[in-house]
Backbone as CSV, one residue per row, in Angstrom:
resi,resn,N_x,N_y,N_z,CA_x,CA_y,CA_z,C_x,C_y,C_z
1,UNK,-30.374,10.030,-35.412,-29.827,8.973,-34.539,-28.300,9.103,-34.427
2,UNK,-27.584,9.482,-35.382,-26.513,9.214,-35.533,-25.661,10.613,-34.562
3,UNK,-26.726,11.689,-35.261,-26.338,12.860,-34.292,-26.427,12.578,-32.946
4,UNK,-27.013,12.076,-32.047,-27.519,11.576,-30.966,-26.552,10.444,-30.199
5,UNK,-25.788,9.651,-31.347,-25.200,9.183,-30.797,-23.543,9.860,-30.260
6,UNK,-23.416,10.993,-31.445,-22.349,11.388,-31.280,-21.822,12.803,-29.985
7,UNK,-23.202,13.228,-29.782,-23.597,13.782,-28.528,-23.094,13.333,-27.498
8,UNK,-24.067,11.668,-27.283,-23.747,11.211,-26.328,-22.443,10.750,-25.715
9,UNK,-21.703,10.461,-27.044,-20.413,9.939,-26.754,-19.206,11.051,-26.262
10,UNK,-20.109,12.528,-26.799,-19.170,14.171,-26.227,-19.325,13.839,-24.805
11,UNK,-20.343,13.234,-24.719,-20.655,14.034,-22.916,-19.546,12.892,-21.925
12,UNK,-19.851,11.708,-22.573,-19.169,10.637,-21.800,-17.843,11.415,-22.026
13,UNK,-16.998,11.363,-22.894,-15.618,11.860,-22.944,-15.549,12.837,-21.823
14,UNK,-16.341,13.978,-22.310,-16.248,15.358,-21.237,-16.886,14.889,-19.220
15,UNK,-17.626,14.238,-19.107,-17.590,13.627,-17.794,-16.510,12.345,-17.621
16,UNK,-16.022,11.672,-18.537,-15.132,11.016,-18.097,-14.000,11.875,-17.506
17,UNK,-13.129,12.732,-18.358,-12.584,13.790,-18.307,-12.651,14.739,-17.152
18,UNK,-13.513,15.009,-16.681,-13.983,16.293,-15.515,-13.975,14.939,-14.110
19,UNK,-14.178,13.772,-14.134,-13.841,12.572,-13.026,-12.575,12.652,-13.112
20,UNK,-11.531,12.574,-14.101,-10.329,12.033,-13.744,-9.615,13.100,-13.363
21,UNK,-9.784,14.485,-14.040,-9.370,15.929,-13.195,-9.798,16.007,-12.237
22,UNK,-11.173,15.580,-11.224,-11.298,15.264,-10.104,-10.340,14.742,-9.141
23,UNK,-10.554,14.144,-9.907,-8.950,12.550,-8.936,-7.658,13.595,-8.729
24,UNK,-7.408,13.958,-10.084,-6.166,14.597,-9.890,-6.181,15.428,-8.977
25,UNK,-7.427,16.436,-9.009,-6.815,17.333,-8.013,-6.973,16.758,-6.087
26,UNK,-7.182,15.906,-6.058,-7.004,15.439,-4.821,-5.596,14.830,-4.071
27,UNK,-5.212,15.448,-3.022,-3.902,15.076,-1.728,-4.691,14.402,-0.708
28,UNK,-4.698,13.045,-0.691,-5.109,12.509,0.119,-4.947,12.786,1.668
29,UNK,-3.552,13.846,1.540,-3.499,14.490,3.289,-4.625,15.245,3.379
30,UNK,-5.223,15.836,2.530,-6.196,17.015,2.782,-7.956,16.295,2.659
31,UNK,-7.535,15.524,1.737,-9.029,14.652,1.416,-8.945,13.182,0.970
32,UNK,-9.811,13.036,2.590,-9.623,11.377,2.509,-10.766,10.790,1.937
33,UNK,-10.678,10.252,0.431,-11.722,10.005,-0.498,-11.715,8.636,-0.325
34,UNK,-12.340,7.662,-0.345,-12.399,6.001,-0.134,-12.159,6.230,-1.727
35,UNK,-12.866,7.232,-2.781,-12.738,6.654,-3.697,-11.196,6.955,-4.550
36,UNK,-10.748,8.070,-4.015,-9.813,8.338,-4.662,-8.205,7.911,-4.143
37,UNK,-8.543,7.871,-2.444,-7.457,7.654,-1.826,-7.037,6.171,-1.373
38,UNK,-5.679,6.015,-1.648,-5.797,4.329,-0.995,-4.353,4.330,0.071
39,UNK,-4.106,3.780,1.675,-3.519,4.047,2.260,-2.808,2.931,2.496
40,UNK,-0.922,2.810,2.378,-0.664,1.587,2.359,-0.133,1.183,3.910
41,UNK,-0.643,0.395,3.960,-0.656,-0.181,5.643,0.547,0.282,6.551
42,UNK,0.961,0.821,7.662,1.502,1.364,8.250,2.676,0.113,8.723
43,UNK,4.356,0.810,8.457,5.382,-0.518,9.082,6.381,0.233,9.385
44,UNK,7.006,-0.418,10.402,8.707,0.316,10.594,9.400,0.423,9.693
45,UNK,10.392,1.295,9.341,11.325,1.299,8.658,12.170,0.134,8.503
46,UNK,13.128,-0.376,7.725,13.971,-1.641,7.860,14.839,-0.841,8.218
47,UNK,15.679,-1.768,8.779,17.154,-1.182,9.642,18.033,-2.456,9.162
48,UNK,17.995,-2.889,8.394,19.020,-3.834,7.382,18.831,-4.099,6.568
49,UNK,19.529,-4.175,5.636,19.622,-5.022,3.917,18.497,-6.562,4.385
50,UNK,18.498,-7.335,5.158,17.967,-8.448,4.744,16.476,-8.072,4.780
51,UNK,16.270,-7.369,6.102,15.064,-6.848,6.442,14.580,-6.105,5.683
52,UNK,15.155,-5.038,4.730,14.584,-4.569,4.004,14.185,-5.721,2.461
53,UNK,14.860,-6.271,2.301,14.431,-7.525,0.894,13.276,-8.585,1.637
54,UNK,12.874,-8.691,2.616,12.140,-9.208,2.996,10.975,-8.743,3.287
55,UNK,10.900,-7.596,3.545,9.318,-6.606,3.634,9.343,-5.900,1.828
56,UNK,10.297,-6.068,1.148,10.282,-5.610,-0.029,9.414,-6.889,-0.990
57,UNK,10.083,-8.438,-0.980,9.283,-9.209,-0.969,7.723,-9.809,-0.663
58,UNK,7.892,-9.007,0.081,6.024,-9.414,0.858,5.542,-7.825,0.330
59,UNK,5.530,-6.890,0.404,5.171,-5.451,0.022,4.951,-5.497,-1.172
60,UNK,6.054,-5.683,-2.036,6.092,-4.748,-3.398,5.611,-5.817,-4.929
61,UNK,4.493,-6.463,-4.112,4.094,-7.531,-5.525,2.807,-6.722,-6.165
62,UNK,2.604,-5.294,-5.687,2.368,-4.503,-6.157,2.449,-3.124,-6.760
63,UNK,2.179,-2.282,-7.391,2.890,-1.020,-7.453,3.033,-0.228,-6.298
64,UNK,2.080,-0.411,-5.848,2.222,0.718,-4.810,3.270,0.316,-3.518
65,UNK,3.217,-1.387,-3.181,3.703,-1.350,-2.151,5.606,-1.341,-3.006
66,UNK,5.858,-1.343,-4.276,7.282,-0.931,-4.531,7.584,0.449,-4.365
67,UNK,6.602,1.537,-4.231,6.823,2.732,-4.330,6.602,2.878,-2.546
68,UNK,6.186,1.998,-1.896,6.426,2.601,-0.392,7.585,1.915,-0.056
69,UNK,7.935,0.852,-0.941,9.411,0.252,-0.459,10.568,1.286,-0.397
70,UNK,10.397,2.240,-1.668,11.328,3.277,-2.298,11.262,4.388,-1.220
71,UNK,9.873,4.276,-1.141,9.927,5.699,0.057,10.988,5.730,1.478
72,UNK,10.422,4.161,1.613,11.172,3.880,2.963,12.737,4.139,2.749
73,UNK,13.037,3.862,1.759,14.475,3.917,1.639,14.951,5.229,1.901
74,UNK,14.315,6.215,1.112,14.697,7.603,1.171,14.715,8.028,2.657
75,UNK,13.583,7.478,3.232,13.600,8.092,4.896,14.606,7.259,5.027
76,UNK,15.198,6.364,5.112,16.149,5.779,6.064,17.115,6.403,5.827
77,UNK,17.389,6.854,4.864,18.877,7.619,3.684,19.021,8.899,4.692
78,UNK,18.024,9.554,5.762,18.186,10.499,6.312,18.910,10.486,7.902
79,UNK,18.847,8.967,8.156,19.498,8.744,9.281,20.897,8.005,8.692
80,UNK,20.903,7.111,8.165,22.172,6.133,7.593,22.382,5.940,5.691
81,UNK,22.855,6.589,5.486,23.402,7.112,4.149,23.638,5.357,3.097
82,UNK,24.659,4.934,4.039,25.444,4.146,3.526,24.325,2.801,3.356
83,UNK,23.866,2.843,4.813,22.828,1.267,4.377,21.508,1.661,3.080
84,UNK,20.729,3.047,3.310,19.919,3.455,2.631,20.412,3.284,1.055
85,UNK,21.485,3.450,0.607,22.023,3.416,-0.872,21.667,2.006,-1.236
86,UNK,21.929,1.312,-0.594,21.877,-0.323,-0.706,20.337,-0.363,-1.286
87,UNK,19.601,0.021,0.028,18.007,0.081,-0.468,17.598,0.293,-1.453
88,UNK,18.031,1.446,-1.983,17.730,1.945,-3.250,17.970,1.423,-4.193
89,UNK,19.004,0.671,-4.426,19.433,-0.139,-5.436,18.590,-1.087,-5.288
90,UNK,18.154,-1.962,-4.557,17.622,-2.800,-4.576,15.814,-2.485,-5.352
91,UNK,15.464,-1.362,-4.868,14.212,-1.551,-5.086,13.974,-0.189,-6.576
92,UNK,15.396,0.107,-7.705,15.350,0.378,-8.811,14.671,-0.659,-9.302
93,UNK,14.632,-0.367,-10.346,14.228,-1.217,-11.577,15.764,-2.077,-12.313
94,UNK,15.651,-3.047,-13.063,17.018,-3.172,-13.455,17.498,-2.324,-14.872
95,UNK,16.552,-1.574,-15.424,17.420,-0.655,-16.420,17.906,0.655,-15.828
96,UNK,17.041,0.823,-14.401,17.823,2.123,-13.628,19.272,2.084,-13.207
97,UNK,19.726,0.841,-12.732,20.938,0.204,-12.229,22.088,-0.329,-13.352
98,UNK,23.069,-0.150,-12.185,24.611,-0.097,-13.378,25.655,-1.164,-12.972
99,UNK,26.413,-1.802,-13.422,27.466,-2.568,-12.820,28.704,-1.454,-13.415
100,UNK,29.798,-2.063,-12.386,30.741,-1.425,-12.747,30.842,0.724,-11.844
101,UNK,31.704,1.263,-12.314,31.774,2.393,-11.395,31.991,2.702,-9.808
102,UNK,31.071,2.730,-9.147,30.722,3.333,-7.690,29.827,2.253,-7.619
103,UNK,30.705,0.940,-6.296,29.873,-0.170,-5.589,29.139,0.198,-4.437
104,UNK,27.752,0.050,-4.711,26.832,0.237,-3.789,26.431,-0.913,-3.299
105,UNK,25.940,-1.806,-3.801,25.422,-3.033,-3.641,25.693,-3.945,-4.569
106,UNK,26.788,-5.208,-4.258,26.886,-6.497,-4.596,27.372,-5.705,-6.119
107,UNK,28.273,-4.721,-6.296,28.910,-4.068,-7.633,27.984,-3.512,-8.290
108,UNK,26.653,-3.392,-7.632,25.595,-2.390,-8.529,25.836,-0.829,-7.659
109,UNK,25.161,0.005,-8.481,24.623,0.837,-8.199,23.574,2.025,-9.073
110,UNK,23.256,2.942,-8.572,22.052,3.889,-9.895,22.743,4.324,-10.809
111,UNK,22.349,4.760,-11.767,22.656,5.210,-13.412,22.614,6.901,-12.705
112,UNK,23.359,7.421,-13.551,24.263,8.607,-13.140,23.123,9.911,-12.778
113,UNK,21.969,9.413,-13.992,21.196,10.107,-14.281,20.065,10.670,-12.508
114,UNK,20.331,9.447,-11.314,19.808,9.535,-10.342,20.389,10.088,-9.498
115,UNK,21.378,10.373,-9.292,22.789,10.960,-8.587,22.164,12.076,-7.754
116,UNK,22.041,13.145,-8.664,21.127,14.753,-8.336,20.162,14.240,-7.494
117,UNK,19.060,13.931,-7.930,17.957,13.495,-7.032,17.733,12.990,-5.964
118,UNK,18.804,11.713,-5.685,18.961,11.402,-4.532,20.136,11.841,-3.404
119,UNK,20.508,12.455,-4.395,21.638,13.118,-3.271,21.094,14.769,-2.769
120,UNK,19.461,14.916,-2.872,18.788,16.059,-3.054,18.381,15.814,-1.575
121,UNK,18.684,14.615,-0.808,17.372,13.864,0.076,17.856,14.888,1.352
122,UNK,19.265,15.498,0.692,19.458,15.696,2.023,19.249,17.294,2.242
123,UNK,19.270,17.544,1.336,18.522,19.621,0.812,17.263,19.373,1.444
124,UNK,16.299,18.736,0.880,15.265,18.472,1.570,14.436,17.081,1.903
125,UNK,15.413,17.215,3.176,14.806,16.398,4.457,13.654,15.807,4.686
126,UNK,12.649,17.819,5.148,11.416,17.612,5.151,10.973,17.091,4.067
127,UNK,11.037,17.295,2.872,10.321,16.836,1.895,9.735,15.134,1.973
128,UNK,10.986,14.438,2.458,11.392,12.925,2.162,10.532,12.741,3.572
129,UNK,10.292,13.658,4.588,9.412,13.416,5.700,7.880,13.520,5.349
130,UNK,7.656,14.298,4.296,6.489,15.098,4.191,5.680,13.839,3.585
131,UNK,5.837,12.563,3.314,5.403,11.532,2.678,4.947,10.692,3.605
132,UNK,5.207,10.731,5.052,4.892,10.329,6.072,3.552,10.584,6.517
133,UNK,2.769,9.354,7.078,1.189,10.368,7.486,1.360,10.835,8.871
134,UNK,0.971,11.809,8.713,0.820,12.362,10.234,1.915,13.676,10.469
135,UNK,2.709,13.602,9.349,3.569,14.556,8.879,2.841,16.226,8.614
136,UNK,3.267,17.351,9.195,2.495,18.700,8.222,3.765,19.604,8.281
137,UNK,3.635,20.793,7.672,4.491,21.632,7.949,4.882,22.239,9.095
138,UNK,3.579,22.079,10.112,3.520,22.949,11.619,4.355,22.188,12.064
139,UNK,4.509,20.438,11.879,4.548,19.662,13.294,6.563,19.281,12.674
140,UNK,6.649,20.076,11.765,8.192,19.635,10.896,8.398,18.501,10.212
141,UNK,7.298,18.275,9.805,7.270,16.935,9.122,7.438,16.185,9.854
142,UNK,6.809,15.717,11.073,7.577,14.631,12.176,7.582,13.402,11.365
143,UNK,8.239,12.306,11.653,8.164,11.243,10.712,8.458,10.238,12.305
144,UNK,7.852,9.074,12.735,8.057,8.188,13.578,8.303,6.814,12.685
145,UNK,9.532,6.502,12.852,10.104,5.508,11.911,9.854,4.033,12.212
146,UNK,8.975,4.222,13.783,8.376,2.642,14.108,7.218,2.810,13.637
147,UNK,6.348,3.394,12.590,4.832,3.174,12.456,5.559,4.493,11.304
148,UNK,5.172,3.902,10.171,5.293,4.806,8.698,4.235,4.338,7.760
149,UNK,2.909,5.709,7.684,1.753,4.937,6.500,2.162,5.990,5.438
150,UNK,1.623,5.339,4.422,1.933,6.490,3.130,0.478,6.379,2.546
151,UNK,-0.214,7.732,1.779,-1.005,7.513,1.110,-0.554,7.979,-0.337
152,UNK,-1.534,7.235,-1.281,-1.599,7.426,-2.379,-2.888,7.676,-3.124
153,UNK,-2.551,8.293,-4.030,-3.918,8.716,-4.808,-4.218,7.740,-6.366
154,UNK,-5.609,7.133,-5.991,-5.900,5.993,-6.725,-5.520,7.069,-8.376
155,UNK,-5.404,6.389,-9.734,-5.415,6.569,-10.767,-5.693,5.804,-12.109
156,UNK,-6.367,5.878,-12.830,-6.423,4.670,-13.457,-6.457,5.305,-14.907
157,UNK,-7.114,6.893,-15.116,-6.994,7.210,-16.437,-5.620,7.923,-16.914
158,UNK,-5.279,7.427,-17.936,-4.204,8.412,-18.338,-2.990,7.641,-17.620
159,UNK,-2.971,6.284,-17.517,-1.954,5.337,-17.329,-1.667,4.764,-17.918
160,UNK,-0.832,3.731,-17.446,-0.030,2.330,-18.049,-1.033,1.537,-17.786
161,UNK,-0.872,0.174,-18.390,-1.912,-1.127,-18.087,-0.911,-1.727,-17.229
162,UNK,-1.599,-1.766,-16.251,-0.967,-2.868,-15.219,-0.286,-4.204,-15.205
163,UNK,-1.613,-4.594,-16.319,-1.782,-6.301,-16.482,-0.113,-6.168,-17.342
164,UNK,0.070,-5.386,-18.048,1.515,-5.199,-19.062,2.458,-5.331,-18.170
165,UNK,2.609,-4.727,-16.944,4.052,-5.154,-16.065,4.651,-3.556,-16.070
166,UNK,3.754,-2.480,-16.346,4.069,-1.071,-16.050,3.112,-0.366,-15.127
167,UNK,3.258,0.273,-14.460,2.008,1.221,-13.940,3.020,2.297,-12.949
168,UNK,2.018,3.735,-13.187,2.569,4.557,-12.545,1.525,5.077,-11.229
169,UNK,2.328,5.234,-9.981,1.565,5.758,-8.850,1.212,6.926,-8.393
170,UNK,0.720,7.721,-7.634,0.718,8.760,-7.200,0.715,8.938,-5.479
171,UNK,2.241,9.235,-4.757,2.537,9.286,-3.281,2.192,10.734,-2.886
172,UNK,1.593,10.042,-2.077,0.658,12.044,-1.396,1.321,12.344,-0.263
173,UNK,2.151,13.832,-0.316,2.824,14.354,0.749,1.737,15.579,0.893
174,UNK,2.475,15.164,2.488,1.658,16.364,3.388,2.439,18.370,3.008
175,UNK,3.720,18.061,2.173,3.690,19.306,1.897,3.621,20.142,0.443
176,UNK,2.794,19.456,-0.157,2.533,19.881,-1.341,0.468,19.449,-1.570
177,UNK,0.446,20.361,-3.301,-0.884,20.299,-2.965,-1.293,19.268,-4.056
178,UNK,-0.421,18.726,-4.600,-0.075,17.712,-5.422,0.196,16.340,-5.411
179,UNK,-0.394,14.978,-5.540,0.588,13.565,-5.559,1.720,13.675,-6.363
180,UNK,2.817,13.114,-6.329,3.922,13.037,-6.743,3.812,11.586,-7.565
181,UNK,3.913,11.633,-9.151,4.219,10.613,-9.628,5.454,9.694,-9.418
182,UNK,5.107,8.342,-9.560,6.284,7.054,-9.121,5.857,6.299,-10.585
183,UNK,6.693,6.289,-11.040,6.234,4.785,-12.299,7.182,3.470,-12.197
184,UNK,7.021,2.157,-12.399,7.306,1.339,-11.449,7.276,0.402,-13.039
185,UNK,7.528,-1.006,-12.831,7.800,-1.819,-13.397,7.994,-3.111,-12.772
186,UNK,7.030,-4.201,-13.220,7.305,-5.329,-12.958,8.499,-6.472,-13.293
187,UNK,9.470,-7.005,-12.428,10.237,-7.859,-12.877,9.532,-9.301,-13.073
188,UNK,10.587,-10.637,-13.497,10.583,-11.696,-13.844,9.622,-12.284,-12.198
189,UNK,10.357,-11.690,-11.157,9.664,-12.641,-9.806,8.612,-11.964,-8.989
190,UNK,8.113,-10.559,-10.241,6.229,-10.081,-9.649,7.060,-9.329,-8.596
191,UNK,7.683,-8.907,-8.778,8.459,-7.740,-7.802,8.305,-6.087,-8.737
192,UNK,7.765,-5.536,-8.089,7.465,-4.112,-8.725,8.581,-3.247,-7.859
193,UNK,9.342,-2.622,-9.389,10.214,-1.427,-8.383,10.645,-0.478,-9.968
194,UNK,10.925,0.627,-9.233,10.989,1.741,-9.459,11.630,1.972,-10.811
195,UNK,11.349,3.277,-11.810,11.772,3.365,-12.814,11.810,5.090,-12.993
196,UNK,11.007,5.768,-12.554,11.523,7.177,-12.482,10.680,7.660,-11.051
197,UNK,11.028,8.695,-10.748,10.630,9.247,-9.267,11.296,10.883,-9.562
198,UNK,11.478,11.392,-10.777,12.376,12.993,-10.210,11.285,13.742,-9.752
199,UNK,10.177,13.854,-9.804,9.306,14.733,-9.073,8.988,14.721,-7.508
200,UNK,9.863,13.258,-6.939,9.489,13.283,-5.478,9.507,14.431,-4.901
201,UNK,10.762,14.876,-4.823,11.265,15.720,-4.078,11.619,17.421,-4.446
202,UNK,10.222,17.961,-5.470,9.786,18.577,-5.826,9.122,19.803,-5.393
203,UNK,9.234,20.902,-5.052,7.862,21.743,-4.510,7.301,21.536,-3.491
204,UNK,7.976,21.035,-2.349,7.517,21.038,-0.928,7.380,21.953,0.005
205,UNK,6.240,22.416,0.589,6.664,23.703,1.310,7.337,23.175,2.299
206,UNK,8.256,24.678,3.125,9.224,24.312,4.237,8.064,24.621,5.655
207,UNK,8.808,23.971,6.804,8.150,23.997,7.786,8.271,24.912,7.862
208,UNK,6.758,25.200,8.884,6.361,26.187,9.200,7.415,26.738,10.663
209,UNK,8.104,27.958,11.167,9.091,28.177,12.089,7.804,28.205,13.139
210,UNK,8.408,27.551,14.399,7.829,27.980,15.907,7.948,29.506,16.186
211,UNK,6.724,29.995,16.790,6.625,31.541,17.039,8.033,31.536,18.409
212,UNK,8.573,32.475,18.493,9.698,32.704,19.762,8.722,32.950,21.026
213,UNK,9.755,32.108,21.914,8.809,32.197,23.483,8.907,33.430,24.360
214,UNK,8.670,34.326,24.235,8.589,35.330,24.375,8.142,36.000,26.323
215,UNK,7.924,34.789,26.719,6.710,35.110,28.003,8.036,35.079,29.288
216,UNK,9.396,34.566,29.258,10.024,34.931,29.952,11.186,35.646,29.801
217,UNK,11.184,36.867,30.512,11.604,38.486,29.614,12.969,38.598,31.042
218,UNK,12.886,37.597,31.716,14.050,37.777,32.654,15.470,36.665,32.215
């Protein structure tokens, strides 16, 4: 009996195990799983500080919608530098953020340690596009900033407990074959925002070049 039980409990481990390497290996650009994939509702970009704390408010009382808050920021960071920094600060975490130094927002801004990374947004562009749905390498990552969905890849083993006020996400770009971990953190007012992200902008392939038009030789 006892042998029997301890069998049984191999196999559960080893199929629990071979499900959650399942999960992992899924990009929701490539495979749209109901079970694995979850897609966060499609919105314009904000084009102001208030507008952005206000879709950040209604969005991010979950993990995921703080990690599409973050996203948004980065795309905006590709048209307007200066308002996008603001964003970002806002939707850190508060041990990511600094007083004092370089005023970004209201005398905050990121811990030094984020500097590289986000000042990466602009090396790669596509990348920060490639998070966009509808985005591929052929099409250059198009990104339409009035209608922006992001998917993510569900996760639940080999996490944080939620109910604790931690949990980490997984944002699926169209140019990698990988989700990109986000780990996030709940504040005092059920506002989830950001606590590390260096893998966003990671291993993206580059667009694919247009073949040359070749057909008029005059």
């Amino acid at each position: 009996m006892k042998y029997t039980i301890a069998i049984l409990t191999v196999l559960a481990l080893v199929l629990g195990h071979t499900e959650a390497a399942a999960g992992d290996a899924v990009n929701c650009y490539t495979v749209k799983s109901k079970k694995w994939c979850k897609k966060a509702k499609a919105e314009a970009l904000p084009t102001s500080v208030n507008q952005f704390i206000k879709m950040r408010d209604r969005l991010s009382t979950d993990p995921w919608g703080g990690a599409q808050m973050f996203l948004y920021a980065l795309m905006v960071r590709l048209d307007d530098k200066q308002l996008a920094d603001k964003m970002l600060v806002l939707s850190l975490a508060a041990d990511q953020v600094q007083k004092g130094g370089k005023d970004i927002y209201k005398g905050y801004s990121w811990k030094s340690r984020w500097t590289y990374h986000i000042e990466n947004t602009k090396k790669y562009d596509y990348c920060v596009r490639s998070y966009a749905s509808g985005s591929s390498p052929k099409n250059d990552y198009a990104l339409n900033s009035k209608n922006v969905a992001i998917w993510f890849r569900k996760q639940t083993s080999y996490n944080y407990d939620r109910a604790k006020g931690k949990y980490k996400v997984f944002a699926c770009s169209s140019g990698t074959s990988t989700c990109r971990p986000i780990t996030l953190t709940r504040n005092k007012k059920g506002i989830w925002k950001v606590t590390e992200f260096s893998s966003v902008l990671a291993g993206c392939r580059k667009p694919e070049k247009a073949p040359a038009d070749n057909s008029d030789e005059l």
